[in-house]
Every structure is written in C-alpha cells, then in structure tokens.
ZAPA-463530 format. One record per residue (C-alpha): residue in one letter; x negated, y, z. Coordinates in steps of 0.5 Angstrom, whole numbers, padded with zeros to 4 digits, always signed. Example, Ala and Ser with C-alpha at 12.3 -4.5 7.8 and 13.67 -1.06 7.14 Angstrom:
BEGIN
a-0025-0009+0016
s-0027-0002+0014
//
This chain:
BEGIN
x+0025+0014-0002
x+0031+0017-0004
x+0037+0014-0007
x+0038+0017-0014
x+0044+0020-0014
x+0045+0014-0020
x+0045+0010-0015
x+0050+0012-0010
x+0055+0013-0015
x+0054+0006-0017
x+0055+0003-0009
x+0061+0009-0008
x+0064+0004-0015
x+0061-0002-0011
x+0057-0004-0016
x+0050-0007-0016
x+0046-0008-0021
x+0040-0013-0022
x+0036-0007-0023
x+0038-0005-0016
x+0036-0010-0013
x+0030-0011-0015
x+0027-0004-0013
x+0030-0006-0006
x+0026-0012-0006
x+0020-0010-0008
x+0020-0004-0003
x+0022-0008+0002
x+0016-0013+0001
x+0011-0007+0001
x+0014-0003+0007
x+0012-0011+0010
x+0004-0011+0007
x+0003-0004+0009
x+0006-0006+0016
x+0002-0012+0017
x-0005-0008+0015
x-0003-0003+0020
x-0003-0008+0025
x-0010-0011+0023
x-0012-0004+0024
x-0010-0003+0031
x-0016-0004+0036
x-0014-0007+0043
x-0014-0002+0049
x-0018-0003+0055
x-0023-0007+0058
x-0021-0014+0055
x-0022-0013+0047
x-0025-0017+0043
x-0032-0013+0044
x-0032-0012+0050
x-0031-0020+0052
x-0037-0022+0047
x-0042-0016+0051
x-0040-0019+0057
x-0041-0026+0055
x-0047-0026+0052
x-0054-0025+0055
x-0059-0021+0053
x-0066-0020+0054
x-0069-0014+0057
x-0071-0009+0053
x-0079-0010+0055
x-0079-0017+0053
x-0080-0019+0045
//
C-alpha cells in the first residue's frame, strides 16, 4: 500500500489521527491472516512429511487379496 500523500503531510506536522490508526491496525491484522494461511499451505519437504510417515505406517493388503 502506499502512504497517501495526506498522510505523510500529517506525520511531517506530527499529527495522528484516529482514522490513521485504524487503516494501520486493520492492514497489520490482514497482512497477519494472510501470513498465517501461507503457512497452513506449505507442504513439508522430505522423506518424514505427514504422508509419508502415515504410507509408511500402515500396512496394506497385497493387491491380490480382496
């Protein structure tokens, strides 16, 4: 997001306003969620991730047998 050039004229006076803060808060708070979902999307690399292990574990039948 760029700063509106409002803004910056509002912070080289050194004032704040309630508005500001708001927008900063709210953006803080998605760029937090997007981060978090990013995160649930990373899959594991290598030979202990979660679907290995679990086709490791598990013992199934020969193909042959019903």
């Amino acid at each position: 997001m760029k700063t509106p050039k409002e803004w910056t004229d509002l912070i080289a006076k050194k004032q704040v306003t309630e508005a500001m803060i708001g927008q900063v808060l709210f953006s803080i708070n998605k760029r937090a969620k997007n981060y978090r979902d990013q995160q649930k999307n990373i899959k594991p690399v290598g030979l202990l991730t979660p679907l290995a292990i679990s086709s490791i574990t598990k013992k199934k039948k020969p193909a042959f047998i019903k």
